[in-house]
C-alpha positions as CSV (number, residue, x, y, z in Angstrom):
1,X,23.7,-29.0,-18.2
2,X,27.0,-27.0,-18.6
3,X,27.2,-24.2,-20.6
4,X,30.4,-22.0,-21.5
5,X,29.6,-18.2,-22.3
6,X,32.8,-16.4,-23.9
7,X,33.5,-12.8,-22.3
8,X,36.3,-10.3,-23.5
9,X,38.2,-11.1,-20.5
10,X,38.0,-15.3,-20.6
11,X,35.0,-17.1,-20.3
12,X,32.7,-18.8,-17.7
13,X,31.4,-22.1,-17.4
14,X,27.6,-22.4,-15.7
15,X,27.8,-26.0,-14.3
16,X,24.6,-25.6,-12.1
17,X,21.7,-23.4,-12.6
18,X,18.4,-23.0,-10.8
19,X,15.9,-21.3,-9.3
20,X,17.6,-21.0,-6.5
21,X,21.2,-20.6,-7.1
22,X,24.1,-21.0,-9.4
23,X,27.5,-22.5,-10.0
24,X,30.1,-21.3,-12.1
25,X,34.0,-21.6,-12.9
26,X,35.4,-18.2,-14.4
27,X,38.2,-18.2,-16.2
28,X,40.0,-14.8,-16.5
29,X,43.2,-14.7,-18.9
30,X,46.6,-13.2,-17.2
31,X,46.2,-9.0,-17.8
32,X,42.3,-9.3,-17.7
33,X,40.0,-7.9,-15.5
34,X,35.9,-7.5,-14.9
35,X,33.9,-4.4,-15.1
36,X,34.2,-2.7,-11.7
37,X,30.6,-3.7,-10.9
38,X,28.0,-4.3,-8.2
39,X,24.5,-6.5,-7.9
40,X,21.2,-4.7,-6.4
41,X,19.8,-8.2,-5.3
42,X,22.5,-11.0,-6.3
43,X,25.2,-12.4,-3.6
44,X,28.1,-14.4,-4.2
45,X,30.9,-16.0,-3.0
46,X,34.2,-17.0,-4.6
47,X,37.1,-19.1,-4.0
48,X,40.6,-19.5,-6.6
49,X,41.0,-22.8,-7.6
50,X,44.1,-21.8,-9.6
51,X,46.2,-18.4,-10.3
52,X,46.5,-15.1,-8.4
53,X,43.6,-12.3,-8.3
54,X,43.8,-8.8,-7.4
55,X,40.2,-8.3,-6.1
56,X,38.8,-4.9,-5.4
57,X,36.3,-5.1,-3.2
58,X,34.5,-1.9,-1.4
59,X,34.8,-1.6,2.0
60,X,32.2,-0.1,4.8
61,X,33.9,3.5,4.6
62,X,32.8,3.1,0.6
63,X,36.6,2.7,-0.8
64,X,37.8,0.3,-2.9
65,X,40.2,-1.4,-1.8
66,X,42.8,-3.8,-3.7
67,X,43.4,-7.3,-2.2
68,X,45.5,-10.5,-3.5
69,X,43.7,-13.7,-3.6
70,X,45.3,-17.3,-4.4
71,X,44.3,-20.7,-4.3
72,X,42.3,-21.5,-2.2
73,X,41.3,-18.3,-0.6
74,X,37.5,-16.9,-0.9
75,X,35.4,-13.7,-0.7
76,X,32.2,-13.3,-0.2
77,X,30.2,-10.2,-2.4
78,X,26.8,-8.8,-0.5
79,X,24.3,-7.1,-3.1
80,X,25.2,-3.0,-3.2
81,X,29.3,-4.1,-2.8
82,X,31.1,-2.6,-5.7
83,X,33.8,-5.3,-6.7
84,X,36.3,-5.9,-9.4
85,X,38.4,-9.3,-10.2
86,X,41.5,-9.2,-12.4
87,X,43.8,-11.8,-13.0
88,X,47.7,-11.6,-12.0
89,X,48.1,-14.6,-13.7
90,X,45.3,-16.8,-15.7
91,X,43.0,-17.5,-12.5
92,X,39.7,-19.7,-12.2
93,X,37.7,-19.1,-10.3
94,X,34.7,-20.7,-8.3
95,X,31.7,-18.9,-8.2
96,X,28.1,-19.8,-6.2
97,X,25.3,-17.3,-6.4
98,X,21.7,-16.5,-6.5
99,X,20.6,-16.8,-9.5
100,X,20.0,-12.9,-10.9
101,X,22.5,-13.4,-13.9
102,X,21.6,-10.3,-15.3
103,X,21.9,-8.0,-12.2
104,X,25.3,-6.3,-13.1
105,X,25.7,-2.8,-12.8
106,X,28.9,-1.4,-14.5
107,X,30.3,1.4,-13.1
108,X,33.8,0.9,-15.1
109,X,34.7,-1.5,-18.0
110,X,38.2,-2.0,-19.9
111,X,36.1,-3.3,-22.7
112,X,33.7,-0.3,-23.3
113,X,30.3,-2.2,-22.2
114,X,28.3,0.3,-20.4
115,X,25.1,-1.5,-20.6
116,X,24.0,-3.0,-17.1
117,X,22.7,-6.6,-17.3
């Protein structure tokens, strides 16, 4: 049932996928980081299970603001939040979410995709 989908910054494994939600383990290389990004309808939650994140994460004011995350610490990402992991070190990371895989809007990208999706 596991599937591993390469990304410019690492890759993710999809352990569990339904209709109702999904489980994944990112894996972000040291120097790396996501498309500053939010989700119209999907919400998530992480946790580290290894490595140091700075996670930017907007706030209620609408600023993004910068916050270290290490094992064992979590996060949770309501739809309309714009957020951005990058790794300190090479970080995995636990991820459970609805299942909208596709609802990604970039607003930023160090990798020049400016597609949404």
């Amino acid at each position: 049932m596991s599937r591993r989908v390469e990304k410019p910054w690492g890759h993710e494994e999809i352990w569990a996928e339904t209709e109702r939600y999904v489980g994944k383990i990112l894996f972000i290389r040291a120097g790396h980081r996501l498309s500053l990004q939010h989700h119209e309808i999907k919400d998530e939650t992480i946790r580290i299970l290894r490595g140091t994140m700075a996670f930017e994460m907007e706030n209620d004011a609408g600023e993004i603001v910068t916050h270290t995350l290490t094992e064992g610490m979590s996060a949770h990402i309501r739809p309309h939040r714009r957020h951005r992991m990058g790794a300190v070190t090479d970080v995995e990371v636990l991820e459970v979410s609805t299942p909208e895989l596709g609802d990604v809007v970039r607003h930023e990208d160090d990798y020049g995709r400016t597609e949404s999706g």
